[in-house]
C-alpha positions in Angstrom: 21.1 -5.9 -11.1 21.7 -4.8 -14.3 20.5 -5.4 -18.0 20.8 -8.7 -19.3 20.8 -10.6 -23.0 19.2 -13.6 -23.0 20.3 -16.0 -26.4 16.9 -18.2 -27.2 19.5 -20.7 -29.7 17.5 -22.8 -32.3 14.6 -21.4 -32.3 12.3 -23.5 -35.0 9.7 -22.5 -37.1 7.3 -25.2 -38.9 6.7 -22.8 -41.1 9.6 -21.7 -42.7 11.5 -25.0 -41.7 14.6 -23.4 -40.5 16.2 -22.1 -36.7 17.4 -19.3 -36.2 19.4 -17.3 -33.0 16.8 -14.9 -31.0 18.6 -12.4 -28.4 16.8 -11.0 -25.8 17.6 -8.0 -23.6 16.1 -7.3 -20.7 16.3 -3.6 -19.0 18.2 -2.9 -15.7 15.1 -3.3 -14.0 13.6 -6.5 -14.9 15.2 -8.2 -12.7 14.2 -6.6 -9.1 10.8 -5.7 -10.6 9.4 -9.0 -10.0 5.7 -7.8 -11.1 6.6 -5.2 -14.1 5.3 -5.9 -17.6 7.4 -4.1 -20.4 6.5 -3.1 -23.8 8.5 -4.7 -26.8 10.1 -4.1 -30.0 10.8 -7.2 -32.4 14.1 -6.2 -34.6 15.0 -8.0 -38.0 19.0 -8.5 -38.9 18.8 -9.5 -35.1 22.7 -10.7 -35.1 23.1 -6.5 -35.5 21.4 -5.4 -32.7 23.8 -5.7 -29.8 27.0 -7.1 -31.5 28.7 -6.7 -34.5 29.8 -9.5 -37.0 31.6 -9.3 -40.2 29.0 -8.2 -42.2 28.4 -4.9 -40.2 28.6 -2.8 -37.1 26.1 -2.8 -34.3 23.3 -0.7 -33.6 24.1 -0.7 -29.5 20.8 -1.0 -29.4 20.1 -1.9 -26.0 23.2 1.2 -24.9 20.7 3.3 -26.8 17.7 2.2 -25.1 19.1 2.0 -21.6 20.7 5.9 -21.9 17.3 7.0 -23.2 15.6 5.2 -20.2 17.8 6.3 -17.9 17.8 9.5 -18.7 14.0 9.5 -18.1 13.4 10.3 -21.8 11.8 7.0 -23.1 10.2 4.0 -20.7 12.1 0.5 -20.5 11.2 -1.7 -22.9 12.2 -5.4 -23.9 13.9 -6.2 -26.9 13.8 -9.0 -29.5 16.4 -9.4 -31.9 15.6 -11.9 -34.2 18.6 -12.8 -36.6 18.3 -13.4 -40.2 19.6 -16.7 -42.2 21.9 -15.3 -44.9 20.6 -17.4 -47.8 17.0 -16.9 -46.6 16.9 -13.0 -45.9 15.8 -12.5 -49.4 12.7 -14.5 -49.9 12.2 -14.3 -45.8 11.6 -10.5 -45.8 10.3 -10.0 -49.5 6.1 -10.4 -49.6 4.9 -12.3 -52.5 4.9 -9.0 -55.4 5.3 -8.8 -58.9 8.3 -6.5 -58.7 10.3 -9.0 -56.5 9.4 -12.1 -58.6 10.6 -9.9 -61.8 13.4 -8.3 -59.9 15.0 -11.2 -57.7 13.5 -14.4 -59.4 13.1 -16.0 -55.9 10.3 -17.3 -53.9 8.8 -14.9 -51.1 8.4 -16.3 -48.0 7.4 -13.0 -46.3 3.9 -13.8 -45.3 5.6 -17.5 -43.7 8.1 -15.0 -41.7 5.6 -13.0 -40.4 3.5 -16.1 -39.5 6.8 -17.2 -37.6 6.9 -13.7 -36.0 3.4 -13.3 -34.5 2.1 -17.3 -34.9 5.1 -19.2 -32.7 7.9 -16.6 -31.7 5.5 -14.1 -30.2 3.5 -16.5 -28.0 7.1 -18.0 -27.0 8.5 -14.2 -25.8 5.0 -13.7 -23.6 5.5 -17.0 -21.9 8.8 -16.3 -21.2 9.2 -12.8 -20.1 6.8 -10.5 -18.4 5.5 -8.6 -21.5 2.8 -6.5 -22.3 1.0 -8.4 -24.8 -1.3 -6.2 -26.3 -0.7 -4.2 -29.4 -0.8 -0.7 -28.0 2.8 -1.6 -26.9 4.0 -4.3 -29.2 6.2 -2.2 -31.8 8.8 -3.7 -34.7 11.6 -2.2 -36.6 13.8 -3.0 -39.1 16.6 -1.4 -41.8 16.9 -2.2 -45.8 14.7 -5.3 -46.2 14.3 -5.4 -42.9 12.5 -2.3 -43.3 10.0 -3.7 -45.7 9.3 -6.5 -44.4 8.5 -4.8 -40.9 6.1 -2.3 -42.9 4.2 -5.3 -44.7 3.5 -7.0 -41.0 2.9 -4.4 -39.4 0.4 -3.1 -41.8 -1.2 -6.4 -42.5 -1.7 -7.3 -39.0 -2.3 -4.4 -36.8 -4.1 -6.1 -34.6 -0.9 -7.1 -33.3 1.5 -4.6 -34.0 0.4 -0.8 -33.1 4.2 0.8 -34.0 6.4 0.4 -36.7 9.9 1.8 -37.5 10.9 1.7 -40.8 14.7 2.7 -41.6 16.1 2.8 -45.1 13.7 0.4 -46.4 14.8 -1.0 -49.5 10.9 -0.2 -51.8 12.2 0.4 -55.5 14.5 -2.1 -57.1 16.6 0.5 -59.2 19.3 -1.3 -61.8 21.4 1.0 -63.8 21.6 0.7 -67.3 24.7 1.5 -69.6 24.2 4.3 -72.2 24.1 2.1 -75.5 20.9 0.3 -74.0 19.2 3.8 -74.2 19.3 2.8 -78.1 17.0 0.0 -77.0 14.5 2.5 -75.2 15.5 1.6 -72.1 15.4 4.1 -69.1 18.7 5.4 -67.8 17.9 3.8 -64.5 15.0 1.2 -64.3 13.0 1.1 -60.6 10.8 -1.6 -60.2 8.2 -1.1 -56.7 8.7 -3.7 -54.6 5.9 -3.1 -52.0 2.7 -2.9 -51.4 0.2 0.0 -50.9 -2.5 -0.1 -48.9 -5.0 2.4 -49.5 -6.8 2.5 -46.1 -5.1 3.1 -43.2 -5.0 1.3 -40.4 -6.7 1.9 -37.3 -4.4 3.3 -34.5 -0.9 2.9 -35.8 2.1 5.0 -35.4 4.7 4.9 -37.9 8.5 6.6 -38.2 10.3 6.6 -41.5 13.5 7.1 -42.3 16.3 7.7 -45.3 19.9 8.9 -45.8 21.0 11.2 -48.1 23.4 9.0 -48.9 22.3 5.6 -49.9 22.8 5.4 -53.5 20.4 3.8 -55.6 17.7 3.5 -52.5 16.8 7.2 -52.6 14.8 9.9 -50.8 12.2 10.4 -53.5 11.6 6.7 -53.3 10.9 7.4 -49.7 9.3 10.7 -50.1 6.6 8.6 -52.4 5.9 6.4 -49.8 5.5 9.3 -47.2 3.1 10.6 -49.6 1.1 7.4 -50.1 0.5 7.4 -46.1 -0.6 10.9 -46.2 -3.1 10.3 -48.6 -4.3 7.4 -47.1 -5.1 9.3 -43.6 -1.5 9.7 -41.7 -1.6 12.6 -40.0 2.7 14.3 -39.9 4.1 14.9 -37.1 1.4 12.9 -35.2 0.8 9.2 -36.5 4.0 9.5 -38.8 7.4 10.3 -38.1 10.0 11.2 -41.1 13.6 12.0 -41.3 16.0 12.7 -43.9 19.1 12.4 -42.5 21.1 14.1 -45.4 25.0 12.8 -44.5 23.7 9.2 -44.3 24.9 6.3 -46.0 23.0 2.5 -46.4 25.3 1.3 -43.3 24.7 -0.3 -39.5 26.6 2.2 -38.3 24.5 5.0 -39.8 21.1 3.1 -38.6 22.9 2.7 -34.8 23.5 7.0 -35.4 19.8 7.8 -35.2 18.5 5.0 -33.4 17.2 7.5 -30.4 14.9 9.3 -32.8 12.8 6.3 -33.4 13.1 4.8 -30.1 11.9 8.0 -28.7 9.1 8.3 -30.8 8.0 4.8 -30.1 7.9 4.3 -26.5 9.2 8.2 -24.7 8.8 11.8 -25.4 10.3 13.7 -28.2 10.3 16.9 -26.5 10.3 20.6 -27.6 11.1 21.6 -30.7 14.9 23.7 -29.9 16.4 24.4 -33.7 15.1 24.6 -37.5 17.4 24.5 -40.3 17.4 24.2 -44.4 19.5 21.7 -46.1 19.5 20.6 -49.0 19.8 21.8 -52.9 20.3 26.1 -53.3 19.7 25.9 -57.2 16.7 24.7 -58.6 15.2 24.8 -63.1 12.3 26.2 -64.5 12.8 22.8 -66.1 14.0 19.4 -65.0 14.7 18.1 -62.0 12.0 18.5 -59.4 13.4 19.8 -55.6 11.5 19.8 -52.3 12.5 21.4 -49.2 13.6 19.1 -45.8 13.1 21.6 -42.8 15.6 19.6 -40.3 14.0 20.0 -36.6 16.2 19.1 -33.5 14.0 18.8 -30.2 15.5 19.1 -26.6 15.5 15.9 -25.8 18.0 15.4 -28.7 15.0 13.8 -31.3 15.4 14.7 -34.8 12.4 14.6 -37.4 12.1 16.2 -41.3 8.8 18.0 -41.9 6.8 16.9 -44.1 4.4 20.0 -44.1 5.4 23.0 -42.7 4.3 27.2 -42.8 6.6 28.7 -46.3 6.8 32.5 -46.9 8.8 33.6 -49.9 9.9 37.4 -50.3 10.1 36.9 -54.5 6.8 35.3 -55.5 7.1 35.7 -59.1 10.8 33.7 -58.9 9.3 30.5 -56.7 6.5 29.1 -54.7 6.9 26.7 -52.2 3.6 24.6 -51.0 3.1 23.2 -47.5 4.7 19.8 -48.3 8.1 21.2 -49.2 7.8 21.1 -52.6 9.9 24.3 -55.0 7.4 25.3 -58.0 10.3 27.8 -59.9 8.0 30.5 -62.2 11.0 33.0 -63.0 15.0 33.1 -63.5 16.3 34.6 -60.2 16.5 34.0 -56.0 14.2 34.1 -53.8 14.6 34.2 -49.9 12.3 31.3 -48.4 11.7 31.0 -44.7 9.9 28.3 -42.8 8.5 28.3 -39.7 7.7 25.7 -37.4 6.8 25.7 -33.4 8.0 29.2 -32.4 11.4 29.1 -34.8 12.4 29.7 -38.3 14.8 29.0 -40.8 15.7 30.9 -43.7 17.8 29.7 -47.4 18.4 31.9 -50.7 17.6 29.6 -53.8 18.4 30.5 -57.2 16.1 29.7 -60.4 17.9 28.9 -63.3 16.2 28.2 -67.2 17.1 24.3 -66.9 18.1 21.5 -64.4 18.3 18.3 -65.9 17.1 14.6 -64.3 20.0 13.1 -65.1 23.6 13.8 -65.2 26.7 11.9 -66.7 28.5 9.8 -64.3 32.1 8.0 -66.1 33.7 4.9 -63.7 36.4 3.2 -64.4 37.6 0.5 -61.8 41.5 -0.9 -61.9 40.9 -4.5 -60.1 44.5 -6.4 -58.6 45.5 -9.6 -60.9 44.1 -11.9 -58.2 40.6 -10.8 -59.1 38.7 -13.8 -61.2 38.3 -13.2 -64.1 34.4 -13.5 -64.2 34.2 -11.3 -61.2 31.2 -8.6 -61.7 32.2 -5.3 -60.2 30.0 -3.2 -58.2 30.6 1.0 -57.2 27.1 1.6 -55.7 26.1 -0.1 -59.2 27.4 -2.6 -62.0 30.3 -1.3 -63.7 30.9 -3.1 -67.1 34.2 -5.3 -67.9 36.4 -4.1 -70.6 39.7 -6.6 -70.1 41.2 -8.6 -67.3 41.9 -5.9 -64.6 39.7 -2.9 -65.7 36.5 -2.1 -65.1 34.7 1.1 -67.2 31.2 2.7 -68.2 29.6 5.5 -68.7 26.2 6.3 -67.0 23.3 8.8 -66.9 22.4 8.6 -63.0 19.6 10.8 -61.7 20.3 14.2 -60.2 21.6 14.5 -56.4 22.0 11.1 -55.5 25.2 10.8 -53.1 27.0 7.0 -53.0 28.8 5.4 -50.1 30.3 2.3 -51.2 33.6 0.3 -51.1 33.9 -1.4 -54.4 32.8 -5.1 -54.7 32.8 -8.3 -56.5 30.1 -10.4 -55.2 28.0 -10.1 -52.5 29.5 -9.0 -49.4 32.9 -9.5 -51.0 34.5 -5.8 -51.0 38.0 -4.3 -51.6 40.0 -4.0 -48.1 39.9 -0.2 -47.2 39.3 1.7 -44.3 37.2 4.1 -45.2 34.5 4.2 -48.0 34.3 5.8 -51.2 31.7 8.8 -51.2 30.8 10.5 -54.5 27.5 12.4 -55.6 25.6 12.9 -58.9 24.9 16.6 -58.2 27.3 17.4 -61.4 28.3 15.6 -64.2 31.8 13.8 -63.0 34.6 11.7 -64.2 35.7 8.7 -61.4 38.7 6.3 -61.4 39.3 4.0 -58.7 42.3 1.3 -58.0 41.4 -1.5 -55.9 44.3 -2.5 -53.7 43.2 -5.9 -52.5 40.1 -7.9 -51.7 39.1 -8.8 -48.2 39.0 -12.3 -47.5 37.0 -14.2 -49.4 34.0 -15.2 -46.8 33.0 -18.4 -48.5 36.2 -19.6 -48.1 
């Protein structure tokens, strides 16, 4: 027989006092293997997992798990996907913080969701199906808020939880602020943390985390902070922590479905043999300004991709540029440099110039023509607010921070976006001048 996806409808929670869809797939095997137990992963924006829906792609989650399995590269494991509510997600997946409360002005139910997840769904799933109950192979994962909300559980309770994926998650609240509020003091971009740190690691849990290299205003320092915060607390690179920047990225299902085997193989198969080392990333760095780190990109033979965090650096120019183990460029002269990494048997190499200054931020001018059936109290979004001027046009001028690359389709309203088949990408590597003409709107989906 083959796999199968079992729909649990209505599931109830007392304590968040709301039902919800839960989909369950079961591998190929399940079946026939009457007395087989199975490992499990619990996955948040369940509605994404194995179908797609207006608001996104699918992940093909259970395609990616049942090629990986059957390819002998990763065991068969059961998978719960447990939807989100669409006016809940927010306070659902946001632990009670500071930053939310003064970002979001909403109440967080985050520590009722994960009651929900280990208290009554949990207990439900292992008297179902034939799982293996015990934490060593209870994993969860989730993207965005889903990503944040998966790290809070998981490190809270592992007890119960002994793997985490965390894609994208969504940590720093960053709002853009126009030029003439820099008169007011206020910071070109303002990020507000929205998690919490927690200083001493857990016992015994494996963690992957991910970001693209194109998500905007959730960016890889953000993510590269948080990497750094598990280091210091005892996670060991490469061992108990998994990290990937995966550079061409946007904040999308689609891109999340993309590298879905890297994290499924580092949760429950083998990652393999390191086969190829490359260097990506910036070729110009300032004795001033903007800092740069290096993201060694290692591709394994089982087709498992991981960034290194630490790695071995030789540079032939000293006196232009060190690099330390963790990546990061310390420029001490104008001029290039040849640095070379090496990592498991193969090396990379990249040429990176110093120059006298690189600036954090760079100027970023949008202007947005709307169609006359936009509202007239529509607030347009292009990766970030962009400020009304008359009916039907949309401008602003912005100092964004250095190398961030956007992949949007321009919006008014949550979830609202212009009809186009194909997003807009543009990146803050250079100062740059944008216009964009928005066509039409998709349908409204509140109507």
């Amino acid at each position: 027989m083959g796999a199968e996806i079992v729909t649990l409808a209505n599931v109830y929670s007392r304590f968040l006092g709301n039902a919800r869809e839960v989909y369950v797939y079961l591998p190929p095997s399940y079946e026939e293997a009457e007395h087989r137990r199975y490992p499990v992963l619990y996955a948040q924006d369940g509605q994404h997992m194995f179908a797609s829906d207006s608001k996104g792609d699918s992940w093909e989650m259970h395609l990616t798990a049942e090629r990986l399995s059957r390819e002998g590269r990763m065991e068969e494991v059961i998978i719960v996907a447990v939807s989100s509510i669409e006016d809940q997600r927010g306070s659902e997946y946001f632990h009670d913080h500071p930053g939310v409360r003064e970002a979001f002005h909403t109440t967080c139910k985050g520590d009722l969701y994960e009651r929900f997840l280990i208290e009554e769904l949990k207990p439900m799933i292992d008297a179902k199906f034939r799982t293996l109950t015990d934490r060593e192979h209870t994993a969860i994962i989730g993207s965005s808020a889903g990503g944040l909300v998966s790290y809070h559980i998981a490190f809270r309770r592992p007890d119960i939880f002994g793997q985490v994926a965390i894609l994208s998650p969504f940590l720093v609240h960053a709002v853009v602020n126009e030029p003439r509020d820099h008169m007011n003091h206020l910071e070109p971009v303002r990020e507000q943390k929205i998690y919490h740190s927690f200083p001493v690691k857990p016992p015994a849990l494996r963690v992957w985390v991910d970001i693209g290299g194109a998500e905007g205003l959730i960016m890889p320092r953000h993510v590269r902070a948080f990497v750094d915060e598990l280091i210091q607390s005892g996670f060991a690179p490469g061992e108990d922590l998994m990290f990937l920047l995966d550079e061409a990225a946007g904040h999308s299902q689609a891109a999340w479905a993309r590298r879905l085997h890297s994290p499924l193989l580092y949760l429950f198969g083998e990652i393999g043999r390191p086969r190829s080392i490359r260097l990506d990333g910036r070729r110009q760095v300032g004795l001033q300004g903007h800092r740069v780190w290096l993201y060694p990109q290692v591709t394994c033979d089982t087709g498992f991709e991981m960034s290194l965090l630490q790695a071995d650096y030789t540079v032939d120019c000293p006196e232009v540029l060190t690099v330390g183990p963790d990546g990061l460029i310390v420029p001490q002269a104008e001029g290039k440099a040849d640095v070379t990494v090496s990592f498991g048997g193969l090396t990379a190499l990249t040429s990176i110039e110093v120059i006298p200054d690189l600036s954090e931020h760079v100027q970023v001018e949008i202007s947005v023509t709307v169609p006359p059936s936009t509202p007239a109290d529509a607030r347009i979004h292009a990766g970030f607010e962009i400020p009304k001027v008359r009916d039907g046009f949309y401008q602003g001028s912005f100092l964004l921070p250095r190398d961030l690359v956007f992949d949007v389709k321009v919006s008014r309203g949550f979830g609202f976006h212009e009809r186009r088949a194909t997003s807009r990408r543009f990146d803050t590597s250079e100062p740059v001048r944008l216009h964009f003409i928005v066509e039409e709107w998709e349908d409204d989906p509140t109507a």
